[in-house]
N, C-alpha and C positions, 0 to 999 in steps of 0.2 A: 562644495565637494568636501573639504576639512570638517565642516560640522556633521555631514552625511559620515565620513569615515570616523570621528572622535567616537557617535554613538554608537555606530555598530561596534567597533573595539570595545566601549564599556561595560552596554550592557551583555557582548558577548562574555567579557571577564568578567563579569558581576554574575553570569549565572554559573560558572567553572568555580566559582570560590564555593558558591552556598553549595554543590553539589559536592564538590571535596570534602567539604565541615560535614556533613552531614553523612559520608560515607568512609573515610578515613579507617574505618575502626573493623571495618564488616564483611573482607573479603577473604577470609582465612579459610572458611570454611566450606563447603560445594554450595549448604541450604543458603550461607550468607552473600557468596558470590552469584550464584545462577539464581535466585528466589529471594533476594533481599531479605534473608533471615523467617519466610514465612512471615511477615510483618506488614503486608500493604494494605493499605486500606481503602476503603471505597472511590472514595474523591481522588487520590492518588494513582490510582488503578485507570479511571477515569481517562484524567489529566493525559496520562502516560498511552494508553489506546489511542487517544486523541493525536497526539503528536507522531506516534510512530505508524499512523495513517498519514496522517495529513502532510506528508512530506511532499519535497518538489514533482516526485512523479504522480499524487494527486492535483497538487495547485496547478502547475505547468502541463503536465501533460489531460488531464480532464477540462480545465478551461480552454486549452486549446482545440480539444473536441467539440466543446459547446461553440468557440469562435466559426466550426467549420456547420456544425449541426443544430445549437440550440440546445433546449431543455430536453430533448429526448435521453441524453443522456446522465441524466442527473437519478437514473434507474440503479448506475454503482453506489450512490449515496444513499438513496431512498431506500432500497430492498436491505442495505447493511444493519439496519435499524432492526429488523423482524428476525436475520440473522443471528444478532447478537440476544436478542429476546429468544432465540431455541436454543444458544448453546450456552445462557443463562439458567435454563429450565431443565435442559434434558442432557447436555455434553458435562458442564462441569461439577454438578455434582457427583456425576462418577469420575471424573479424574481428580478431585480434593480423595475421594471416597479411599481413594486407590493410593492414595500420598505420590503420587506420580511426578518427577521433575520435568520430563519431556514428553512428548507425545510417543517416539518411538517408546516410551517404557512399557508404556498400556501394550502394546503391540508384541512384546514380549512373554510381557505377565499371559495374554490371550493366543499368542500363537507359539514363537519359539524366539532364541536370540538371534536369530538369522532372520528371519520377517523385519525384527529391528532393526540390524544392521542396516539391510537394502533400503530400508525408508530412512534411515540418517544417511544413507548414501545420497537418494534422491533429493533429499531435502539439501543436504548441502553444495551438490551437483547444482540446482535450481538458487541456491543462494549469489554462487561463486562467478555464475553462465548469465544469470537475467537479473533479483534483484537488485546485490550488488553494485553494476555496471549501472544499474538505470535508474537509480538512485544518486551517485556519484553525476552522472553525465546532465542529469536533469538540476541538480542541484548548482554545478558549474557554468550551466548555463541561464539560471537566472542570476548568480552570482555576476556572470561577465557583463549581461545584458543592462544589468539594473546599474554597475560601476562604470561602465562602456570598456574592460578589461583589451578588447582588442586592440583599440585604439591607443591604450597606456602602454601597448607592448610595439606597438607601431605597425600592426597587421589592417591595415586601411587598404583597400584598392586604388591606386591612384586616379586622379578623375580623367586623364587622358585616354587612360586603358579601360575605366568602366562607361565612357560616351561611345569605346564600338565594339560594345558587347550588347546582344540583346536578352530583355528579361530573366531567360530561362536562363544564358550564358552567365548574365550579373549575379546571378542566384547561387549558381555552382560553386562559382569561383567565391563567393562571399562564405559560402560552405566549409572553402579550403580554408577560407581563414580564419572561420569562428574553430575549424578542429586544432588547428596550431592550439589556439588561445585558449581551447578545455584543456589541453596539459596541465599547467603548474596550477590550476585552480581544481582539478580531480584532485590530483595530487596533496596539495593542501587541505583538504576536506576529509580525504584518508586519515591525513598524520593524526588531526586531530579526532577524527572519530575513534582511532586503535584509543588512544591515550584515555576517551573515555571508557569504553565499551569491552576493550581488554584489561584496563590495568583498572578498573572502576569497579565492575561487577553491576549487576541487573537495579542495586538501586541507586547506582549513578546516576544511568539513565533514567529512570525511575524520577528521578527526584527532580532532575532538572528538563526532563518534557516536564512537571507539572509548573513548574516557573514558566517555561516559552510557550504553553499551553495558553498563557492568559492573557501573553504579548502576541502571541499568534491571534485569538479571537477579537482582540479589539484592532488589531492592526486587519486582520481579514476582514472584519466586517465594514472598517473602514474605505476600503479600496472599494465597493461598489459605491458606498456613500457617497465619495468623494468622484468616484466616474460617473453616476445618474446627476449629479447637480453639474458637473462637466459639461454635460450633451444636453442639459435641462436649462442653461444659464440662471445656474446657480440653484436650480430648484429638483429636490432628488423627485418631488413626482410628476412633474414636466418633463424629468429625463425616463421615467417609464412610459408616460403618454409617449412618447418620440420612440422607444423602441419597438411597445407595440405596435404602433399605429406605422412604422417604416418595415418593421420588418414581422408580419402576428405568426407565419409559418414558422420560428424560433420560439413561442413557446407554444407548442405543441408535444407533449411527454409522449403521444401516443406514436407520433412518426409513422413513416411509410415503411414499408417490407425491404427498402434496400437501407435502410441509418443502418449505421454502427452497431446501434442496442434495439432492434425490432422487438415489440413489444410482446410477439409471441414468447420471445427467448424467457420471459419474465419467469412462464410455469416452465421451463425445462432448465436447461443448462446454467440462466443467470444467479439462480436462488442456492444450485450447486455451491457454485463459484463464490458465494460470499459464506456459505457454511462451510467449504474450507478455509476459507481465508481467517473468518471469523472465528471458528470453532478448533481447527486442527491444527491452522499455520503456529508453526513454534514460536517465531519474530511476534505474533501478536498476544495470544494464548499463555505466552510465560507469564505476561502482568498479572492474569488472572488467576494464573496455578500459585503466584507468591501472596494468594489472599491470605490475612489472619484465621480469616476463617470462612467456609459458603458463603454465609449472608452478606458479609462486605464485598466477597466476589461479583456477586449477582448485582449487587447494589451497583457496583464500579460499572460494570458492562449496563446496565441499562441507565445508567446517567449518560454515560458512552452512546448509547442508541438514540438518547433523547438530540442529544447534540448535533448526531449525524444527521438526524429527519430536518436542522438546519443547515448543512453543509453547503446544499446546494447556494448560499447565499454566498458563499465564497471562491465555489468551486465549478461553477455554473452559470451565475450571472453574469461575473467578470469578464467572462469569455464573450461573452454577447454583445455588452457594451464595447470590448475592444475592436469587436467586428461593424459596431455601427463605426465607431471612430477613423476603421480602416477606410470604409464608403465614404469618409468625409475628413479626406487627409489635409484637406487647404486649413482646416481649422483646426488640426490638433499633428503637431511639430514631429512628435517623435512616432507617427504612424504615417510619415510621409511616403513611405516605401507601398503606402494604398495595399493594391494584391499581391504583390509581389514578397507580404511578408509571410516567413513560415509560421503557421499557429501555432509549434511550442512558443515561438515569442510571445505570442498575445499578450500572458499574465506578465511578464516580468518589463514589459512594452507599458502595458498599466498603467504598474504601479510608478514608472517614472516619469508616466505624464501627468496625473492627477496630487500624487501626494508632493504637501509641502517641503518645500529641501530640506529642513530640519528632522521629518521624520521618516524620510526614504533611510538612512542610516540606522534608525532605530530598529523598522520593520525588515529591512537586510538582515538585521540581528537574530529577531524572532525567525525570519523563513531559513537561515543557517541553523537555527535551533531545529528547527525541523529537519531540515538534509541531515543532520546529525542524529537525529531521535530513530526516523528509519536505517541510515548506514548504522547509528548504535546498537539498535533491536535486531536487526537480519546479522552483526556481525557475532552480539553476544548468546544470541542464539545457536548460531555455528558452533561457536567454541562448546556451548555446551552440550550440543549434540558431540560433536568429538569427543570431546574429555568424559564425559560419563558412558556414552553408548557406542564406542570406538574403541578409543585409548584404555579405559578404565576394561572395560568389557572383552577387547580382543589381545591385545599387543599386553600390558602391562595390568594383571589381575587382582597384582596385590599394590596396588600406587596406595599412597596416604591420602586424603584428602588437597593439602597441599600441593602435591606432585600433578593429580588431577587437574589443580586450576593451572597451576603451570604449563604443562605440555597445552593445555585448551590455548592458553594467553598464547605461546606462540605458534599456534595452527592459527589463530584468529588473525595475527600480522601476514603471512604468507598469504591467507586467503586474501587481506584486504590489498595486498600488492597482485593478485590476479581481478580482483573488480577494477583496480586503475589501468591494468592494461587491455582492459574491453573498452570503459567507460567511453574516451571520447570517438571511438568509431560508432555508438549509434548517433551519431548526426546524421548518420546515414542509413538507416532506417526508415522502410516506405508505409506510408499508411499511418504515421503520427506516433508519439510516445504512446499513448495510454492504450490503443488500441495493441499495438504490439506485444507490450507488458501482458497486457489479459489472453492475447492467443497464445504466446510461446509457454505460459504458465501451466495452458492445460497439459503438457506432457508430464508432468506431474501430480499438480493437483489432484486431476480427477479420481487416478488410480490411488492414491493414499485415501482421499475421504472413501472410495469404496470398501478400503478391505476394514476401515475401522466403523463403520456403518456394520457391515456383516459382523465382524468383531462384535458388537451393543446386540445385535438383534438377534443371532443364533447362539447357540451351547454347542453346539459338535460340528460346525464348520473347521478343519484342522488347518495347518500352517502350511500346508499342500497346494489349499486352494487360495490362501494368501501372496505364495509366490506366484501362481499362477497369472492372479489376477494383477500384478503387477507388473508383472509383462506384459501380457496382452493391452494393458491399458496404455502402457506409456509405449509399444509398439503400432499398435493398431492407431493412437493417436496423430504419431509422429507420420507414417503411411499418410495417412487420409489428410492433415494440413498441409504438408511439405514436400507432397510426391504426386498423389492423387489431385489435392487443389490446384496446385498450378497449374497440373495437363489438363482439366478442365476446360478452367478459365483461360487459358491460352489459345483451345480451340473454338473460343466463343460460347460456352455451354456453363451454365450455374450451374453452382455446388452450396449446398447446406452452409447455412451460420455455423461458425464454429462453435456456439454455446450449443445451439444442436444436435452439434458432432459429439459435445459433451455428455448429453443426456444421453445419447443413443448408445453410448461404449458404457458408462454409469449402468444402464438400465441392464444392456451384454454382461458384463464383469459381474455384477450381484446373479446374475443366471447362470453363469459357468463356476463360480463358487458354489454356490448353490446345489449342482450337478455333483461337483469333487465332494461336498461335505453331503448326499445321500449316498453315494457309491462308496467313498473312504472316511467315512466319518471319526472324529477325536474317538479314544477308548472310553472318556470322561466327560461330562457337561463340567465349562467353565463356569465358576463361580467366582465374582468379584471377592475380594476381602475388604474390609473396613480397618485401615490402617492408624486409624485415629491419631494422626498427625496435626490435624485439624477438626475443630467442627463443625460438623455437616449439616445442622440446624438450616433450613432453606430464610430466605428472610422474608419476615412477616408480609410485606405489602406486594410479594412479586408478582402473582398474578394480578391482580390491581393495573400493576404501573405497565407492567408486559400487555395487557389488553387496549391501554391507552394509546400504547407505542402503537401497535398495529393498527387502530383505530386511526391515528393521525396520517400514519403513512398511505391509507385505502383516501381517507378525504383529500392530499395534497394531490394522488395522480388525477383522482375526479375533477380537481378546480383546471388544472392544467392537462385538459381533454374536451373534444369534441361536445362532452355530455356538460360541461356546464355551461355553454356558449346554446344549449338545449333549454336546459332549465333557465337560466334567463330571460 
């Protein structure tokens, strides 16, 4: 345990120094604090996507999906690849074009300041309510899990009182004690993500996801390594023979009509959901708008898409093997708990049954790089939406630059003291981390990616039908999951996937804008300007590598489908 704690403390302070050194000089100004100076470059761009995904509510909460499902869902990984391939090709070079720092700005430039507003409303309503929180709480709980944190605080159930308690009883109450035990470890996760993220600026973070970016990839890809020679005695493809051959309905990508991610959802609402996330989310999209220039933009995102179309190896397998391990608790110590354990455990279960004690401490370090890479991105994000399209825009018109990052820096601490007091009540959360995350999102998502879709594709849609559709979407969405769904299902009757429900309010909102922009149409057709902040030059090899991307991800869902158990 001392040598597990010495690492993680080192290389956690080994990566806070090189990002200090290397940022110290650069947050004076809005471009240098929110945009890293306009200076990122491809690989960095990369590294940085890479981490402020791949945080605890991917690792934990998507393996724990696959623990309960399999490869069906390994559809959030896969499809993100194609995602980042269209808003390499068609999103960002009109927002470089636009010299744009946030997404609401486009929004502006194309409807009015009050279109903006409401979407930096939404956006950080959704940061403050769901990321946030599920970030922090997923991040605490593999923290606790993988150090045994409960136990060091002395939150054990005693064994007299847990021999007359049954399953579901032992469950609850172990419930009550893992929420005590997310307190001071949310808490602590905050302190230190303000410290990067508000008093840092964007190439803080920046700099130091591309450090944990490469402690993460070899530490993730080690955890199946190290769990298939587990369940393989000692052999990693003896441990795929044994999970195929005990369990082949887990790798099945194509799933039945009730998984999580039905396959249908693929052409409707899922492909949405990663072209926002991808394409508009401010938390991931800033990396991209601090390119030097398009080309290293484009470059970054599809290195980024290459990576993901391997995600699944860490984010997806893991899951699988923890669930053989659970079906065979006499053999492996810390899955003794057999069914009884909750699948956000699985991943952080894992990792401290297979890796060697020396580098569970190391790999704690890398996956807090990550709890920090996402609370960094979703908090420096906030600020920046405040302070430029808020603060700067509504309340204080003439602030200096300076003042901007200011007031931002302390809007970004208050918000991240409302993420710690959500955080540790989702332990109590039905239907798993990941799955959660993606439904309570669409109340926003959808209605933002619609009106900047209409935004690109019409000239005289006006900001009428902007506010419009932004009600109706984040109302009518809210209705039909949280009103409509449970009366439903409560009186025994299905109700539509909610990616579904996605497509179907997407498909509405572009028709009822549509409707306002022939009946009240702008006086003028919107014309982009070319801000020349940057150059827009696309880079040489994109379509190239962008056909390749989509190429590999059509052949992965084919291997891991009905059809190649055909062709065989």
């Amino acid at each position: 345990m001392i040598l597990s704690i010495a690492s993680f403390l080192g290389f956690t302070l080994l990566v806070a120094l090189i990002a200090w050194l290397a940022t110290r000089k650069n947050v004076n100004s809005s471009d240098g604090y929110f945009l890293g100076g306009r200076s990122l470059t491809g690989p960095v761009i990369a590294g940085s996507l890479l981490l402020t995904n791949l945080s605890t509510e991917q690792i934990v909460g998507l393996n724990g999906a696959a623990f309960e499902e399999g490869v069906v869902v390994m559809a959030w990984e896969t499809l993100a690849a194609i995602a980042m391939v269209l808003t390499a090709m068609f999103l960002l070079p009109r927002y470089l074009k636009g010299g744009i720092t946030t997404v609401p700005q486009f929004l502006e430039n194309r409807y009015d300041k009050m279109t903006k507003t409401w979407v930096s409303g939404l956006f950080l309503s959704g940061y403050v309510v769901v990321l946030l929180p599920i970030v922090l709480y997923s991040g605490a709980l593999a923290v606790n899990t993988m150090f045994d944190v409960p136990t060091a605080l002395g939150l054990v159930i005693p064994e007299n009182v847990a021999s007359t308690l049954s399953p579901a009883e032992l469950l609850d109450l172990q419930r009550e004690y893992d929420f005590l035990a997310l307190w001071p470890t949310v808490i602590s996760i905050a302190f230190i993500g303000v410290i990067y993220a508000v008093f840092g600026g964007l190439k803080a973070v920046a700099v130091s996801d591309s450090i944990n970016a490469i402690g993460l990839l070899i530490g993730g890809l080690a955890i199946p390594l190290f769990g298939l020679m587990a369940i393989g005695d000692g052999s990693a493809l003896a441990g795929v023979d044994n999970l195929i051959t005990e369990f082949p309905g887990k790798f099945n990508a194509i799933g039945s009509p009730e998984a999580s991610v039905p396959f249908a959802t693929i052409f409707t609402g899922l492909m949405l959901v990663q072209m926002f996330y991808w394409g508009t989310n401010q938390a991931i999209i800033q990396r991209a708008l601090g390119a030097k220039n398009l080309a290293e933009g484009q470059k970054g995102l599809l290195i980024a898409s290459f990576l993901k179309i391997l995600g699944p190896l860490m984010l997806v397998l893991p899951g699988i093997i923890a669930f053989y391990m659970s079906q065979h608790p006499e053999s492996f110590d810390f899955f003794a708990g057999g069914n009884s354990i909750y699948k956000d455990q699985a991943y952080p279960l894992l990792v401290k049954q297979v890796l060697p004690a020396g580098m569970v401490g190391f790999f704690a370090a890398v996956l807090f790089g990550a709890i920090l890479s996402s609370f960094n991105g979703a908090l420096n994000s906030s600020v920046t939406i405040f302070g430029l399209d808020i603060y700067k825009a509504h309340i204080n018109t003439e602030a200096s630059e300076a003042k901007v990052v200011k007031m931002g820096q302390t809007f970004g601490v208050f918000l991240a003291i409302g993420g710690v007091c959500i955080a540790p009540f989702l332990i109590y959360a039905k239907g798993g981390l990941f799955n959660y995350l993606q439904e309570i999102n669409g109340c926003y998502s959808i209605p933002i990616f619609t009106i900047i879709v209409v935004g690109y594709i019409t000239k005289r849609v006006p900001a009428l039908a902007a506010k419009v559709g932004l009600v109706s979407g984040v109302v009518l969405y809210t209705i039909s999951q949280f009103i409509l769904k449970p009366m439903v299902v409560e009186s025994g009757g299905t109700y539509p996937h909610f990616l579904h429900v996605m497509a179907i309010l997407f498909v509405l909102n572009i028709v009822i804008m549509l409707i306002i922009g022939k009946l009240r149409p702008r006086d003028t057709d919107f014309i982009q300007e070319y801000t020349e902040q940057v150059d827009i030059t696309p880079w040489k090899y994109l379509k190239q590598v962008s056909t390749a991307v989509v190429i590999i991800v059509v052949l992965t869902y084919m291997y891991f489908s009905p059809l190649a158990d055909f062709l065989k």
